[in-house]
N, C-alpha and C positions, 0 to 999 in steps of 0.2 A: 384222854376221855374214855369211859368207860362204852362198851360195846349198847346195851341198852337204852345209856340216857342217849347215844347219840342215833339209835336209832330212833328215839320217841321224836328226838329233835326234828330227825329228816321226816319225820311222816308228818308233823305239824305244820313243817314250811310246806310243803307240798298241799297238806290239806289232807291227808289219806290216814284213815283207820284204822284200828291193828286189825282188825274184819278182812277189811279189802286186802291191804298187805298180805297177810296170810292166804287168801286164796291168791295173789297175783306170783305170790313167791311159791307155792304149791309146798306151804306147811302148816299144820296144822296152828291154832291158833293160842291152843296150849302152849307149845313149841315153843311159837311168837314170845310169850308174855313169858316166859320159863327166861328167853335169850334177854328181854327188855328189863326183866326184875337179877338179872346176876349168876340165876340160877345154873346156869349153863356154863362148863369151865371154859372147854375146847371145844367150840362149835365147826363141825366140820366147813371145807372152802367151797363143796356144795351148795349148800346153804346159805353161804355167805355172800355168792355171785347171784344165788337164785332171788335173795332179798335185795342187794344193790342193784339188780335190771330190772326189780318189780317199782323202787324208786328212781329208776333214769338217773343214779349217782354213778362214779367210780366204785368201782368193787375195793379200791386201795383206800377207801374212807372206813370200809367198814372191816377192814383187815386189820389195821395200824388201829384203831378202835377196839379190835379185841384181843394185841398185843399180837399181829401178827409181824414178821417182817415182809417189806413189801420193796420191790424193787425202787419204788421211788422213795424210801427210806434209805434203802442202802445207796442210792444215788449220792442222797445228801450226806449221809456220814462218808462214802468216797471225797467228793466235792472239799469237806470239810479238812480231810487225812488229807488232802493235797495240796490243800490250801496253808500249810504249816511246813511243806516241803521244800527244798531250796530246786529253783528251777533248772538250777544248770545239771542237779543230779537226776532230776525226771527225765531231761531230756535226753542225759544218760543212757537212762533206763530203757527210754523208748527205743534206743537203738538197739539194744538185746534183742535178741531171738527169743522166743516165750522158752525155749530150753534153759537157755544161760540165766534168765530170771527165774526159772521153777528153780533152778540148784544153788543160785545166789539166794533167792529165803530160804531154802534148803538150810544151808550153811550159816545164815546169819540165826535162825532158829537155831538150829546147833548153838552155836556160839552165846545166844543168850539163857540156852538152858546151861550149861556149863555154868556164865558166870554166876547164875541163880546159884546152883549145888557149891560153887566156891564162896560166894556170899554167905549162902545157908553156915556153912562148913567151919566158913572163916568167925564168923561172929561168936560160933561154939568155939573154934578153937583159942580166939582169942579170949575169951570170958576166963580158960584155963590155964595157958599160957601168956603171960606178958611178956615184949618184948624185948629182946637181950639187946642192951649194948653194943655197939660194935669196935671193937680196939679200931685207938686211932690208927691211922695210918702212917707208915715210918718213910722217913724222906729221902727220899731217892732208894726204894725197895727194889730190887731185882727180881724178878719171876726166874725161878730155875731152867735151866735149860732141858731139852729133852734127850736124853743121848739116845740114842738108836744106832745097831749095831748093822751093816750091810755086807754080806756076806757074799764073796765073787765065788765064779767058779772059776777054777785054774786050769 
């Protein structure tokens, strides 16, 4: 929901004005009507607590309202990320030391940027090359041996 409509919403249920709002919130009431009609891209978090404690709401209704992230959003997309997780590997996790976990996504970041660039890579290299055949295999092949020469001292 956008930032405006859902401020006109909370000042309807409540009964309150954009008049009143605006002096309870200590904005001007241009401001007001500028924030409520769209006008306003990034409204500061000033502003946005000083209007949410002029309506006795959550400051997180009119945050998440004007596309801000808000802890109790990121609550729920965590919630969400966890909830898709295999339990015995969290609880894994939980035994790590927040060291051995910062280097373990360390590392598995590494590792999926990699196979991105090998993906990237591969799909160019394959468009170019098609893949060769491979001779059969001969039955009962021997791998050479390695001769290595050891030289004593006498």
């Amino acid at each position: 929901m956008q930032l405006g409509l859902r401020i006109r919403e909370l000042c309807e249920t409540i009964g309150m004005t954009q008049g009143q709002l605006a002096s309870s919130a200590t904005v001007s009431q241009g401001y007001l009507s500028q924030l409520e009609n769209g006008d306003v891209r990034n409204p500061s978090a000033a502003v946005l607590l000083r209007v949410a404690s002029a309506m006795n709401v959550e400051a997180d209704e009119l945050f998440e309202a004007a596309g801000y992230p808000t802890v109790r959003a990121m609550r729920q997309l965590y919630d969400d990320f966890k909830a898709k997780i295999d339990p015995d590997l969290l609880r894994y996790l939980e035994r790590l030391s927040h060291d051995k976990q910062r280097r373990l996504l360390f590392l598995l970041e590494g590792m999926e940027n990699v196979m991105k660039i090998d993906s990237d890579e591969g799909a160019s290299r394959d468009a170019l090359n098609p893949p060769m055949e491979e001779a059969p295999a001969k039955k009962n092949a021997q791998v050479p041996a390695l001769e290595v020469e050891v030289k004593t001292s006498s």
